[in-house]
N, C-alpha and C positions, 0 to 999 in steps of 0.2 A: 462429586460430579466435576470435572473439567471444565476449565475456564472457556465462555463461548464469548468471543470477539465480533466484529463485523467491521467490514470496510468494502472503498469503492475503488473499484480499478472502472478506469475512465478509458477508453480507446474514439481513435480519428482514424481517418483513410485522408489520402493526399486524393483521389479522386475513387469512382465508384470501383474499380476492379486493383486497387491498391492494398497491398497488403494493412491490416491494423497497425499499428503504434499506439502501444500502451502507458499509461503517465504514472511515474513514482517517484519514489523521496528516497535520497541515500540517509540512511541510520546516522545519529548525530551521538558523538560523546567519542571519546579516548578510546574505546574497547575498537569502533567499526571506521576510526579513522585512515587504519590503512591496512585496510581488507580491501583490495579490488573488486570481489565476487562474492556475491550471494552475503551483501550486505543493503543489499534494498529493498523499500516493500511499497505495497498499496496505502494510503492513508487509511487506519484503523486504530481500534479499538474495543475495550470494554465495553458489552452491556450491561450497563447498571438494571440495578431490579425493577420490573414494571417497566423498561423500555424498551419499544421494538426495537430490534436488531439498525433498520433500516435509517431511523431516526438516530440512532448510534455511530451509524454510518457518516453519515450527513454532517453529525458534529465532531468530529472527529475528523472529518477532510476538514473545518471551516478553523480547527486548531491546529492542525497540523499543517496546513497548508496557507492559512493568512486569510482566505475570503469564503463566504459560502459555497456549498456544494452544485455546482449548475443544477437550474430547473430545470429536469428532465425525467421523463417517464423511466425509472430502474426495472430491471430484472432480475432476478436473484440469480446467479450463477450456479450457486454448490455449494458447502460444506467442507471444507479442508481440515486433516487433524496435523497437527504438529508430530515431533519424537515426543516431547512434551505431556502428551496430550489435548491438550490447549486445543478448542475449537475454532474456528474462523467461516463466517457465514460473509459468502462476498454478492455483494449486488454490483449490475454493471449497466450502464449506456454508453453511445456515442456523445459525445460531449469534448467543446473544447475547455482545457484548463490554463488559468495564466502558468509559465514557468517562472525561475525565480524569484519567488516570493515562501518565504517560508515563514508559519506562524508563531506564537508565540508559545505553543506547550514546551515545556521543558522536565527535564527528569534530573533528580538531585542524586548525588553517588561521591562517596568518599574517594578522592583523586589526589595525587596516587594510592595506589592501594596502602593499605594500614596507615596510611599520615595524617588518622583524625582530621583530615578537611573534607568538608563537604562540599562540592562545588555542582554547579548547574550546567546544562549543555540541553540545546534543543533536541527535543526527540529527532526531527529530520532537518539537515543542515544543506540540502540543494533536491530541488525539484528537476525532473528531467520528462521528455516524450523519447520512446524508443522504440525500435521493432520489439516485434516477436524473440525472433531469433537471440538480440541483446537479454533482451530482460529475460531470459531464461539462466543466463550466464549471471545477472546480476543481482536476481531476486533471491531471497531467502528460499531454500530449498522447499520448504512446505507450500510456498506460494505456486509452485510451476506448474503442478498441475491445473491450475485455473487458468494456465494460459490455454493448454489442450480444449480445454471445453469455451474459451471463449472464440476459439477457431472454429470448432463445431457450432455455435451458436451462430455467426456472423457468418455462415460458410465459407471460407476462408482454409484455402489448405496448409497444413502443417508446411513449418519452411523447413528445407534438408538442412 
């Protein structure tokens, strides 16, 4: 069975008829440092076993991002699969999040490749708010389709 993830894409409006701006992390370590594109994503994660997705969600922004997940009422979005297969359950609200603050998770990986050292690098190394439009450009391919449905959700029309 494929690996099932969850996380929260967070979106604002600058006032009531303004397009969304979405909040993510660019990818941290030597592989995604100088990838311009489609090296960012929502804060997520693992659900470990016996844990809702949502509460996966939750901890997972509060590692990867430095402070708790705003109190706020979520909605589940959708289901997205990776090439992978790799499943990703994303819940979403209106919610502001602090920028710049990135937390303490980290992923350990032998650097440079074959030189037996293993060295550490935060999972996400800078937090951003963007459009629409941007974060299509900038999120990991599997993720983009949750922007479509999060336009349809917030009705909000796609940008050209």
């Amino acid at each position: 069975m494929p690996q099932l993830s969850a996380g929260l894409l967070l979106y604002r409006r600058a006032g009531p008829d303004a397009a969304p701006e979405v909040f993510a992390g660019h990818m941290g370590g030597p592989f995604w440092a100088r990838k311009p594109t489609h090296s960012w994503s929502i804060p997520k994660g693992l659900v470990e076993p016996g844990e809702e997705p949502l509460d996966t969600a939750r901890r997972e922004f509060a590692e990867e991002v430095g402070v708790p997940a705003p109190e706020v009422g979520y909605a589940e979005l959708g289901e997205y699969r990776y090439s992978s297969g790799k499943r990703l359950l994303v819940f979403t609200a209106e919610a502001d999040a602090p920028t710049g603050q990135v937390g303490a998770a980290t992923v350990e990986l032998e650097w440079p490749p074959r030189s037996g050292r293993i060295q550490s690098f935060p999972e996400i190394d800078r937090l951003a708010w963007m459009p629409v439009d941007q974060a299509r450009e900038l999120l990991v391919a599997a993720q983009g389709p949750m922007l479509d449905d999060l336009l349809a959700l917030v009705g909000a029309a796609p940008e050209a």
